[in-house]
LOTORMAR-252571 format. One line per 3 residues: number of its first residue (from 1); their letters; for each residue y, x, z of N, C-alpha, C. Coordinates in steps of 0.001 Angstrom, whole numbers, plus 500000, padded with zeros to 6 digits. Each point is the difference from the previous one (the first is absolute). Layout:
% LOTORMAR-252571
NUM> a> Y X Z Y X Z Y X Z | ...
% end
This chain:
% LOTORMAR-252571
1> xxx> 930513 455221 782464 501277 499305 499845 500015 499136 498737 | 499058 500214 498996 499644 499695 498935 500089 498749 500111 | 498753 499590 500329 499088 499193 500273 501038 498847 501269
4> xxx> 500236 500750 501101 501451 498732 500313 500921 499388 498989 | 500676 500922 499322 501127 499454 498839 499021 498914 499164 | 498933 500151 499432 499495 499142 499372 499441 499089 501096
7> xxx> 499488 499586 501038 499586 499145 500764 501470 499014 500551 | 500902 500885 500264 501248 499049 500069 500580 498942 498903 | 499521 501028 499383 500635 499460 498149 499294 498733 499714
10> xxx> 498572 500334 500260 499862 498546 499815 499658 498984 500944 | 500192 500058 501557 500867 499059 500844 500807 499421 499741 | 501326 500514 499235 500918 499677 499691 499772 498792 498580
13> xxx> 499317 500749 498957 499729 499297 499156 499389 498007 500497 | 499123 500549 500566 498973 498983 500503 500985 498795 500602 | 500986 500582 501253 500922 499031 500532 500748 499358 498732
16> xxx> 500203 500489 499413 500827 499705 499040 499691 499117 498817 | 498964 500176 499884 498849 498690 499239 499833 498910 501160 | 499340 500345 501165 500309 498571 500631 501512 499243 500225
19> xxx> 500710 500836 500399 501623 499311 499986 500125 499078 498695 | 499629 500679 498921 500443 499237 498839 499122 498870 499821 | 498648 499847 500407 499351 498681 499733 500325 499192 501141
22> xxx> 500633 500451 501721 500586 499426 500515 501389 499199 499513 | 500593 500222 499396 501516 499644 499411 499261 499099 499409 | 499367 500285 498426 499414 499207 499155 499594 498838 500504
25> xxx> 499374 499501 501319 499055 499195 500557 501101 499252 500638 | 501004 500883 500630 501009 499159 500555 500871 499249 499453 | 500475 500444 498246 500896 499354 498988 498788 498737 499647
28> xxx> 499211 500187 499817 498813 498831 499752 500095 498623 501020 | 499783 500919 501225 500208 498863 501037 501145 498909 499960 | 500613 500711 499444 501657 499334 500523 500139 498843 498654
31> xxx> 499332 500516 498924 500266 499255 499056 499047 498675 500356 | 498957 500091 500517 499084 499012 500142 500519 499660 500781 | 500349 500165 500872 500761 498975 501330 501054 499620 499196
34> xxx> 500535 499898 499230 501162 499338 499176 499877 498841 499556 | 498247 500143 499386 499344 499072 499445 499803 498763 500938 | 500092 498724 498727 499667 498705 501167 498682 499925 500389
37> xxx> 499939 499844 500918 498525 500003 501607 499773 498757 499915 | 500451 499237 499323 498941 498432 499801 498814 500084 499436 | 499212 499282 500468 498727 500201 499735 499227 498250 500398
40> xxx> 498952 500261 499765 499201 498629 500146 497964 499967 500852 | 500133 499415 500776 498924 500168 500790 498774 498944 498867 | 498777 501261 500023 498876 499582 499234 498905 499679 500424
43> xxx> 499483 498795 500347 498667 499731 501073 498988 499390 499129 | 498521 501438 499713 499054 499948 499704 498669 499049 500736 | 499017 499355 499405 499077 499366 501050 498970 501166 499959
46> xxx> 499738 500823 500779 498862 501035 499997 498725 499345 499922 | 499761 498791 501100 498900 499333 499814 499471 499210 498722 | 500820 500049 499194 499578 499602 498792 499635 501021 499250
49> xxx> 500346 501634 500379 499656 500830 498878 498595 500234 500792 | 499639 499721 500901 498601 500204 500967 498902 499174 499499 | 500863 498533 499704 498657 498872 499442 499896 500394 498730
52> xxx> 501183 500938 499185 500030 500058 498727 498051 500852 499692 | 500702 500984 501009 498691 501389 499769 498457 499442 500315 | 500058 499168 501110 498820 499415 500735 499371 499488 498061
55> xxx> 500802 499062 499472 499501 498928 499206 499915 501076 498787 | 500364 500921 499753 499732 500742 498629 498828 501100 500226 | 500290 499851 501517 498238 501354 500028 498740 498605 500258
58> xxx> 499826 498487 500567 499439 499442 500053 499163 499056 498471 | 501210 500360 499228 499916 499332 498371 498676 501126 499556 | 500252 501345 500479 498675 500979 499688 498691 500036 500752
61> xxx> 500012 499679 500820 499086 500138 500985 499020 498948 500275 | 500165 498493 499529 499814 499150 500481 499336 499471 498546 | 498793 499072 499610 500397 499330 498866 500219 498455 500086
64> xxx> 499968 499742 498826 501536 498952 500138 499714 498728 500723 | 498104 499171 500479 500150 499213 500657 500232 500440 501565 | 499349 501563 500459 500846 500253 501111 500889 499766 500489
67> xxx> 501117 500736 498964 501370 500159 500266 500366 498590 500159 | 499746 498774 498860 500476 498874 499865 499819 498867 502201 | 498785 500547 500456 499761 499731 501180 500639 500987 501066
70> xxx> 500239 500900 499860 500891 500625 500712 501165 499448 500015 | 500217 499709 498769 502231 499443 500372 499702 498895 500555 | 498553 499293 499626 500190 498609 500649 500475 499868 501662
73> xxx> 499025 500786 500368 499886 499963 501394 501045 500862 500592 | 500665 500585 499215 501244 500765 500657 501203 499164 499841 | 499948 499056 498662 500842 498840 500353 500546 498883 500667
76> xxx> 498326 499605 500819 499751 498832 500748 500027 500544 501595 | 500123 501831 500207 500294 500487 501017 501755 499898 499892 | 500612 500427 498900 501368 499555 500349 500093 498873 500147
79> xxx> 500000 499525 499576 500474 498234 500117 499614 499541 501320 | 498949 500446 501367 499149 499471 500827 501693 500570 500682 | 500235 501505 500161 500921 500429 500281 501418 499886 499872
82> xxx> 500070 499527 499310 501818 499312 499664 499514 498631 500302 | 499190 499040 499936 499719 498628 500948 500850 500377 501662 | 499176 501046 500510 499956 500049 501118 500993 500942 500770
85> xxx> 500848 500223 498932 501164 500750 500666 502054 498752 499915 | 499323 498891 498718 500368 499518 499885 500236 499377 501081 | 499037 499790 500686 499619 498709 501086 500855 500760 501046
88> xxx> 499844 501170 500430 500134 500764 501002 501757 499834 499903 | 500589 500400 499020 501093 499727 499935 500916 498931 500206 | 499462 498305 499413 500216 499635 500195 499950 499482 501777
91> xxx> 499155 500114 500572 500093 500121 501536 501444 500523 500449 | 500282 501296 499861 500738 500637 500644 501331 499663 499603 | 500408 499424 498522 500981 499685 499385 501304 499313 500909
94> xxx> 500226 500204 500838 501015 498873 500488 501571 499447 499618 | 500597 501486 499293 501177 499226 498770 499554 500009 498566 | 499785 498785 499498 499783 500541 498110 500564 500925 499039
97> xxx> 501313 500030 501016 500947 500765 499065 499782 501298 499964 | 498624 500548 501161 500219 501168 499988 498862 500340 499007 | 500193 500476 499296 499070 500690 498606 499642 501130 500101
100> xxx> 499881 500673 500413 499608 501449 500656 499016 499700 500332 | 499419 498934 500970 499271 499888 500577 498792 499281 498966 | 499953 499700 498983 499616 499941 499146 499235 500925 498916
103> xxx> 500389 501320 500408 499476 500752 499007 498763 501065 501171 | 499363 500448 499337 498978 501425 500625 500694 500749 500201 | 499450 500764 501614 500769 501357 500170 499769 500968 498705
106> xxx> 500972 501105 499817 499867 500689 499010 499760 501924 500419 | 499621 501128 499188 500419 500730 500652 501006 500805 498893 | 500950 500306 500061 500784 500622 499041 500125 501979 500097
109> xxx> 500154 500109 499109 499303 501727 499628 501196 500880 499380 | 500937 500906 500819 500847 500784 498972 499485 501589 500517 | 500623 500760 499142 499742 500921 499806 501175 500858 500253
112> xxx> 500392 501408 500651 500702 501184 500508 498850 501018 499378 | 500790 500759 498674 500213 501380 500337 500900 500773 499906 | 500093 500738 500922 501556 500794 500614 500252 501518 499670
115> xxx> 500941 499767 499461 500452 501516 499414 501346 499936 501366 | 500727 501924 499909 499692 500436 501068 501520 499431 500190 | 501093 499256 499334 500565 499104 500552 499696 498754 500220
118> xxx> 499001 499421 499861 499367 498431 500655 501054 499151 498645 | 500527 500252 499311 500417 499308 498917 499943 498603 499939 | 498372 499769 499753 499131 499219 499615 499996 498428 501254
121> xxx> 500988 500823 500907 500428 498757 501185 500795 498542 499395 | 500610 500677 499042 500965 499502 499321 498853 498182 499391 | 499183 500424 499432 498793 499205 499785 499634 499381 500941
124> xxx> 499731 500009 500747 499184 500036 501406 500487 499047 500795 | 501238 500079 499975 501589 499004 500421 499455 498331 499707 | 499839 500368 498725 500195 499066 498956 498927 499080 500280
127> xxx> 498785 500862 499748 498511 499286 500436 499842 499079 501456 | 500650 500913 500636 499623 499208 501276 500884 499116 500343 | 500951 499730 499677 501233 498724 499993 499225 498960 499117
130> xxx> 499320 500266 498984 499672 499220 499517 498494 499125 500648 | 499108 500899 500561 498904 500004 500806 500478 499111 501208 | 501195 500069 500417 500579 499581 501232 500106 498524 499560
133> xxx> 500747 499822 498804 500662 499024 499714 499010 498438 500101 | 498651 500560 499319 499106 498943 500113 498904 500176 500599 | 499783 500987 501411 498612 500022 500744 500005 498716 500916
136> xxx> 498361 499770 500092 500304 499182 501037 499034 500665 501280 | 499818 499361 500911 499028 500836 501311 498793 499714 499686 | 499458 501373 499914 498134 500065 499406 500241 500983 498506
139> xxx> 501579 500090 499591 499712 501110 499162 500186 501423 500134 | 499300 500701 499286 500086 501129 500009 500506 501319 499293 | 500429 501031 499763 500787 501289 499319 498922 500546 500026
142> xxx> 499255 500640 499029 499957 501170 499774 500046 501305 499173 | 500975 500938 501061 500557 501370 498957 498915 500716 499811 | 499848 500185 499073 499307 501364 499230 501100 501059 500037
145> xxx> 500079 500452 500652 501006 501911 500191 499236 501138 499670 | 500798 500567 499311 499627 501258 500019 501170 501031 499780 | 500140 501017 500798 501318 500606 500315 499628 501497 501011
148> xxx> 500562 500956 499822 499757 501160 500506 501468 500321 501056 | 500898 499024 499868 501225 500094 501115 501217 500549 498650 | 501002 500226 501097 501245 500195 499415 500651 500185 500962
151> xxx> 501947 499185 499197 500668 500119 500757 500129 499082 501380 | 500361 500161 500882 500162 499245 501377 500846 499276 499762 | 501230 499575 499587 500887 498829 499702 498808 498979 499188
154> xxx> 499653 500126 498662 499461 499296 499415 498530 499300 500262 | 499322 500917 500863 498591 499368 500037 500566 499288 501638 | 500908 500496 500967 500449 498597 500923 500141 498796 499124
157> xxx> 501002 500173 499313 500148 498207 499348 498685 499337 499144 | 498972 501000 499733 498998 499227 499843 499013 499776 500691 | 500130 500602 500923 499278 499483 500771 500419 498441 500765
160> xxx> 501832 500260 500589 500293 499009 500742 500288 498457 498305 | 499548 500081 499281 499769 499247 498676 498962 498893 500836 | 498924 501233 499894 498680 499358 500510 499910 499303 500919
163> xxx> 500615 500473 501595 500384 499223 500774 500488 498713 499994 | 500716 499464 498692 500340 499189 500114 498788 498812 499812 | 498858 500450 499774 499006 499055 499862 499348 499415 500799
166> xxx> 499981 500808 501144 499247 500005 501258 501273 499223 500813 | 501517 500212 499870 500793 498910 500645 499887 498973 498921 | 499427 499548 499417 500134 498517 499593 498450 499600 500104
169> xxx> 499033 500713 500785 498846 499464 500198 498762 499642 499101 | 499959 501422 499020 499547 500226 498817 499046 501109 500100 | 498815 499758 500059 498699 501182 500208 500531 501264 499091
172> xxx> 500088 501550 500576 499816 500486 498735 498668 501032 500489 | 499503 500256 498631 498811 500918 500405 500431 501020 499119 | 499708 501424 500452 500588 501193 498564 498869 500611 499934
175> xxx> 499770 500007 498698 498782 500573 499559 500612 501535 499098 | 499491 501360 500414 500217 500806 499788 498413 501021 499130 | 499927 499754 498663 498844 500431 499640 500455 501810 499569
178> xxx> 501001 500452 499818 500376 501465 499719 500868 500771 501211 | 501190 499701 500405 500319 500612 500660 501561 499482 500787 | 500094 500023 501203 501048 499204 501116 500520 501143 500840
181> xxx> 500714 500876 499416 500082 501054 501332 501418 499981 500253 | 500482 500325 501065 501303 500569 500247 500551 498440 499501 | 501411 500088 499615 500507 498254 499659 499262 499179 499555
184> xxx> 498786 500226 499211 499247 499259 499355 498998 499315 501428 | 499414 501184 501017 499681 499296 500910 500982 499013 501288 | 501335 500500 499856 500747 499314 500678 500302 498807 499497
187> xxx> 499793 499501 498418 499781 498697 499720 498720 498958 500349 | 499183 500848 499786 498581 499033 500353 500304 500086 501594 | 500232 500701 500740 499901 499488 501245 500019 499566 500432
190> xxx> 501025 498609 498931 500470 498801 500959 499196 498537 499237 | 499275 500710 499298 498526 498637 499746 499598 499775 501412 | 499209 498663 499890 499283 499431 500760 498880 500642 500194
193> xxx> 499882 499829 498963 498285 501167 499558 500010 500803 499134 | 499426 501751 500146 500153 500601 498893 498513 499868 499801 | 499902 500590 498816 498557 500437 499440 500693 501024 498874
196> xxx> 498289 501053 500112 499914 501139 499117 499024 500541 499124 | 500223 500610 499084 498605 500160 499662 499843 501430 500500 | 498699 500378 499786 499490 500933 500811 500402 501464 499965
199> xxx> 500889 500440 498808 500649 501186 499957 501216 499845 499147 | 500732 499402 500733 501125 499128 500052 500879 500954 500786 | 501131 500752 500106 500828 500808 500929 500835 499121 500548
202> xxx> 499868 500275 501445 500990 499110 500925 500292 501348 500986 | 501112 498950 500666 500469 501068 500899 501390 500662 499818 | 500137 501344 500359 501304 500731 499698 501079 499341 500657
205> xxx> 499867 500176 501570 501326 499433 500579 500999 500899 500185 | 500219 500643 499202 501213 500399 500341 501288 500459 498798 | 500789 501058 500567 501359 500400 498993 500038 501168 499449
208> xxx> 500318 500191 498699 499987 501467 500084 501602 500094 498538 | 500275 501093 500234 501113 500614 499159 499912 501134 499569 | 500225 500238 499007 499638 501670 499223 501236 500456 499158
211> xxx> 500615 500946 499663 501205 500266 499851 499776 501150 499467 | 500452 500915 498871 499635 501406 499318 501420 500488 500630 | 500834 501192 500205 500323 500562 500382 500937 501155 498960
214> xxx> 501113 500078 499296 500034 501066 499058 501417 501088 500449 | 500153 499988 501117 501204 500307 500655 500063 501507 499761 | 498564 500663 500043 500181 501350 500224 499955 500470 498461
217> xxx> 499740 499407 499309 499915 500187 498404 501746 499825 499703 | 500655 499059 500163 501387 499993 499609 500427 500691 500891 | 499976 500685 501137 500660 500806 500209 499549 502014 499163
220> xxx> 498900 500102 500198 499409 501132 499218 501136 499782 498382 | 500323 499144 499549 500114 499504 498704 501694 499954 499987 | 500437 500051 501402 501511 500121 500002 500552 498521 499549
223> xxx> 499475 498974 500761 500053 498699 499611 500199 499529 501618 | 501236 499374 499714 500605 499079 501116 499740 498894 499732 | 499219 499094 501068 499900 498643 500468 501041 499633 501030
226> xxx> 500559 499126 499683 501415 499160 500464 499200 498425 500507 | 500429 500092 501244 499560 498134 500403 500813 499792 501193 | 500590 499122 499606 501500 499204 501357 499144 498685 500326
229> xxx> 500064 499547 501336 499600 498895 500797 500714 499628 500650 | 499973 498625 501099 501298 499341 500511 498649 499749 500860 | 499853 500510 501451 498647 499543 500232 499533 501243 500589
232> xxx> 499491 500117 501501 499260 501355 500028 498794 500014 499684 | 499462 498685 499520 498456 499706 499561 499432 499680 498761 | 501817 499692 499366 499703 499153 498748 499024 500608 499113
235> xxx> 500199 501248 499820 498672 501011 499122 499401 500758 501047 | 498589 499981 500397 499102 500836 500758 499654 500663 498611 | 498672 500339 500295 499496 501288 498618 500373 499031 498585
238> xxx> 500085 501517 498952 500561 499911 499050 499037 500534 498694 | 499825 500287 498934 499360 500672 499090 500553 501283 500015 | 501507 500371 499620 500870 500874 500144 500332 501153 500879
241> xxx> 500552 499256 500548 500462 500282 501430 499524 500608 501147 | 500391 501303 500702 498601 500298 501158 500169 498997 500416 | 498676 499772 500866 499526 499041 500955 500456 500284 501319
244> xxx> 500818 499624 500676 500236 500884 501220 498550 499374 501398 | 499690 500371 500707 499181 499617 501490 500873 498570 500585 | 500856 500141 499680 500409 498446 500815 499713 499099 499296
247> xxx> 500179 500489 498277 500031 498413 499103 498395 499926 499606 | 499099 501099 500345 498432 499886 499800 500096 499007 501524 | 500020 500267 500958 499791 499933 501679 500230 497842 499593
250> xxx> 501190 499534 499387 500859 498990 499272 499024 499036 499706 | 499507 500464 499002 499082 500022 498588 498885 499390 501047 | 499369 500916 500331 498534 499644 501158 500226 498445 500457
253> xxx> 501276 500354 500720 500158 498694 501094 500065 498560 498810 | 500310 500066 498890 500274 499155 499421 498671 499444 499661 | 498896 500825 499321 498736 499725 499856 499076 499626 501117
256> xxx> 500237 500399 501173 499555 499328 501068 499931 499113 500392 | 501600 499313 499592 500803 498540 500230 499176 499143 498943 | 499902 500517 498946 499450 499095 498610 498390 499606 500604
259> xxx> 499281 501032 500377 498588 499758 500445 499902 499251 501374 | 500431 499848 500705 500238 499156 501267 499521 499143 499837 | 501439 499446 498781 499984 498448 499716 499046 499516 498691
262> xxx> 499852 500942 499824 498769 499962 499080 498690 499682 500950 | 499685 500634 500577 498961 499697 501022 500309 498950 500961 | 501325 499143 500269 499724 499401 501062 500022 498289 499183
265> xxx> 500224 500151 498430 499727 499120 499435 498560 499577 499391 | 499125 501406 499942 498484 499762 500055 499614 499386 500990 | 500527 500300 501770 499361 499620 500966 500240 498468 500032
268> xxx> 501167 499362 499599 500507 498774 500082 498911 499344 499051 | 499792 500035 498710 498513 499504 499382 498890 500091 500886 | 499555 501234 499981 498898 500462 500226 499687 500359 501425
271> xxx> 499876 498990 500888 500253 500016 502022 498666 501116 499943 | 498835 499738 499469 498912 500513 500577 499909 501576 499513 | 501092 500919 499220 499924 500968 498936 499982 501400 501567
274> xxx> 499070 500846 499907 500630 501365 500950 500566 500557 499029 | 501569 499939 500086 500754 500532 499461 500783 501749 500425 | 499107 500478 501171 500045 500884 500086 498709 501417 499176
277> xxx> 499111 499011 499588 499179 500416 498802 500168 499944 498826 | 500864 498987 499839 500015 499760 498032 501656 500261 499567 | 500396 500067 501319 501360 499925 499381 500368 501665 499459
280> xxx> 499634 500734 499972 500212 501660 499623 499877 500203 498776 | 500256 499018 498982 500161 500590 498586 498968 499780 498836 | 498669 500029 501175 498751 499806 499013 499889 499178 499227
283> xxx> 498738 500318 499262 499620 498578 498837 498442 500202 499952 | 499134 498893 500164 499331 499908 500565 498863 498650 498412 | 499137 500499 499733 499234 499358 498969 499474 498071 500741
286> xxx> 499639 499204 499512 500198 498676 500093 499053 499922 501214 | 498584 500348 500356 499185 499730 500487 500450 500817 501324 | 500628 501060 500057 500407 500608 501143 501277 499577 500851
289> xxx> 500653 499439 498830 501082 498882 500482 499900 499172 501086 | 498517 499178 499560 499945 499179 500464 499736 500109 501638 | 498939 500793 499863 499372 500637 501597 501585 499959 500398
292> xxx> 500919 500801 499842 501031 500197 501069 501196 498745 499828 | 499365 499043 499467 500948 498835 499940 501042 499842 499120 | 500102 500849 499308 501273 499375 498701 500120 499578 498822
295> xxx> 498310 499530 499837 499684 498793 499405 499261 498706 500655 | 499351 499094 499617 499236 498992 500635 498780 500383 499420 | 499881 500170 498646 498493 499339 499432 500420 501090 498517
298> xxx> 498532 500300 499499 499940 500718 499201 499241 499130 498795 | 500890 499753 498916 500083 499121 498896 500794 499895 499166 | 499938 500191 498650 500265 500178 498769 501029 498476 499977
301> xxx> 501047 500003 499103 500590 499127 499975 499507 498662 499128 | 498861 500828 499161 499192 498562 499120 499474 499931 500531 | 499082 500489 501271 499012 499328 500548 500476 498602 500671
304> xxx> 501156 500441 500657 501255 498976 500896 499899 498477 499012 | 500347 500552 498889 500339 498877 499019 498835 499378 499858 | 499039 500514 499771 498329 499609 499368 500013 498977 500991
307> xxx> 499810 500278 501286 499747 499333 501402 500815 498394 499936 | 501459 500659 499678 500706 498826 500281 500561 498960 499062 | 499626 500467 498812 499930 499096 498801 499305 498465 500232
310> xxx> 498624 500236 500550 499236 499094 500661 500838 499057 500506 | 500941 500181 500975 500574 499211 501092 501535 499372 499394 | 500787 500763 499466 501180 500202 499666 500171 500204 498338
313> xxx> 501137 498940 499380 500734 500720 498838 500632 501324 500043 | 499686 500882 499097 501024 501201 500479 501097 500158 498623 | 500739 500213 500178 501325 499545 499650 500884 501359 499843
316> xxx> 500225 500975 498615 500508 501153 500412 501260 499677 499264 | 501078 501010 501262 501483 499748 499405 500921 501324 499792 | 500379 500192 499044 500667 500833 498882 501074 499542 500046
319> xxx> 501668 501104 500514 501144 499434 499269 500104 501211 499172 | 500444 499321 498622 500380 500937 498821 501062 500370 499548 | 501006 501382 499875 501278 499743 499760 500009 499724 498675
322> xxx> 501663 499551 499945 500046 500141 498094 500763 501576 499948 | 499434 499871 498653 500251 501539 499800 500835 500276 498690 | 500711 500540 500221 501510 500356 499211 499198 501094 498815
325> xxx> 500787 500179 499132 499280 500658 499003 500071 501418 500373 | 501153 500830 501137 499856 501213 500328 498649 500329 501014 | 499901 498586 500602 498627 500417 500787 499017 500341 499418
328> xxx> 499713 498814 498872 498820 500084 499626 500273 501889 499097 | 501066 500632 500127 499571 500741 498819 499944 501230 501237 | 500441 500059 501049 500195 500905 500895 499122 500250 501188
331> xxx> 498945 499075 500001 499006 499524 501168 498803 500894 499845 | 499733 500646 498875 499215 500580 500037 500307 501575 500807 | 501486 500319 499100 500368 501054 500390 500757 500318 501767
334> xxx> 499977 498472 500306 500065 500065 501901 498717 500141 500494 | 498966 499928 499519 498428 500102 500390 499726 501482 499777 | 500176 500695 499065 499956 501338 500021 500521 501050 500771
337> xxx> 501216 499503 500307 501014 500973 500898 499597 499429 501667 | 499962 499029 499776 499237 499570 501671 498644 500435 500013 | 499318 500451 499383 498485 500709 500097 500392 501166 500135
340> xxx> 500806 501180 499333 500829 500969 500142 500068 500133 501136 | 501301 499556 500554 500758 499984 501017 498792 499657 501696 | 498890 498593 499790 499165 500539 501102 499072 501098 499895
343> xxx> 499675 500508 498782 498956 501063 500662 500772 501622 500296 | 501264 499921 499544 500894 501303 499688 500939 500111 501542 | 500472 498965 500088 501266 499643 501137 499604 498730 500796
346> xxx> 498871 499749 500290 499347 499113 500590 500882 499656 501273 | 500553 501149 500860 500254 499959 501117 501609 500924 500119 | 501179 499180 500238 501022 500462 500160 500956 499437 501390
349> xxx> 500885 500862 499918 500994 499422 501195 499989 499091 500549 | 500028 498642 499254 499133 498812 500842 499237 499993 500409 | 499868 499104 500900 498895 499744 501307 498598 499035 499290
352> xx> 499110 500512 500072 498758 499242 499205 499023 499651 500615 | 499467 498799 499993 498881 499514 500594 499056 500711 498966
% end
């Protein structure tokens, strides 16, 4: 009996430390959402930090009348090449006014990683309105993601974000070099093309909910839990509260409903997926992915770049918020309690990809 009193004791304790960094995290939140969300979109030339590296490992390698014949002929190869794209353009040109048509396709590069409210959508918004604003046809997106899932409200809107690229007729390819599972894979799904690297976690189609239980402790404890609803559904299971068989029986049907459409929005990407194989929850390493189709091609996201640098400017875009002086002093301490909070309470009452 010992040994219960102290094992309860510190159940109790334990909830009670997470509640409080829950509150804490939530007074945080609220203050940052207070904060002004203006921000400013930042577009890096990657291909210049590529010629940067080429020309500072070639300055070693090479000596100097080499090198001096190397740029030659890599110069008189551009120039042969902007001659002849020039030309090409002008052919096709048929209003002057249109200037777009004027420049090289480009491929532009942002980046998702997703904590387990998809937050980071908020960004994401931003990028691709802006991506939108000046693509023309022949350019390309590509996300670098990396994300282990979350909540189901939030990783939908980033995903249907993404969508919006593919309705304005905008390649995207998602390159996933760590990990896409559960919402994180319900975002890449709707690339054109994924790629992975080779032990890369994909997969995890499905829902799950986890809930601790302390009903029989407050009652042992002579502790009444009180909860009024307007609603015979409005609360299914509770932390508190017994659980009764109808509101577990509730509960089920609800997670069922969430995975459906969870799965019938993989199938809508992904026509060729047996989704009666992958859809059960698993997660599945990059190369094994692929065999069962829920990637394309197994490749590192610099390799992607290495490849297409050649062909394409790549062009990476960053929106940055401004940051109020409580952020900057409080951002660390929302990074702590959200590391907390996923490995401790990873999985609650909400419905989670």
């Amino acid at each position: 009996m010992g040994f219960l009193a102290e094992y309860s004791l510190f159940i109790i304790k334990f909830v009670s430390v997470i509640v409080f960094f829950f509150l804490i995290l939530m007074i945080l939140k609220s203050g940052r959402s207070k904060a002004s969300k203006q921000g400013s979109i930042v577009a890096t030339n990657l291909s210049d930090n590529y010629r940067s590296y080429t020309k500072v490992i070639d300055e070693v390698i090479f000596d100097k009348f080499s090198l001096k014949q190397k740029l030659k002929s890599e110069k008189k190869e551009a120039e042969k090449l902007s001659k002849q794209k020039n030309l090409a353009t002008k052919k096709e040109l048929k209003n002057k006014s249109d200037l777009n048509k004027l420049r090289d396709n480009k491929m532009f590069v942002i980046n998702f990683k997703g904590s387990i409210d998809a937050r980071e959508v908020e960004s994401l918004r931003e990028e691709i309105s802006a991506i939108i604003s000046v693509a023309i046809p022949g350019d390309e997106v590509l996300l670098r993601l990396e994300s282990g899932g979350g909540m189901v409200h939030g990783y939908g809107l980033a995903a249907s974000q993404l969508d919006r690229l593919k309705k304005n007729k905008i390649k995207l390819t998602v390159s996933i070099d760590k990990v896409a599972a559960s919402g994180g894979y319900m975002m890449a799904c709707v690339g054109d093309q994924l790629l992975s690297a080779p032990f890369a976690i994909i997969g995890s189609i499905g829902v799950i909910a986890q809930i601790p239980n302390f009903s029989k402790i407050l009652k042992k404890n002579d502790i009444d839990f009180e909860q009024m609803t307007a609603g015979e559904f409005k609360r299914t299971v509770t932390m508190f509260g017994e659980n009764t068989p109808k509101a577990k029986e509730k509960f089920q049907e609800e997670l069922e409903h969430t995975h459906k459409l969870f799965k019938d929005f993989v199938a809508y990407h992904r026509r060729d997926l047996d989704l009666e194989k992958v859809a059960t929850g698993e997660h599945w390493f990059g190369v094994t992915a692929k065999d069962l189709g829920l990637v394309d091609s197994i490749q590192t996201s610099d390799d992607y770049i290495k490849d297409i640098v050649k062909q394409k400017e790549i062009i990476e875009i960053k929106f940055l918020k401004k940051k109020s002086i409580s952020d900057k002093i409080t951002k660390s301490s929302v990074n702590i309690i959200d590391d907390i909070l996923s490995k401790v309470v990873h999985r609650n009452t909400n419905h989670l990809l």
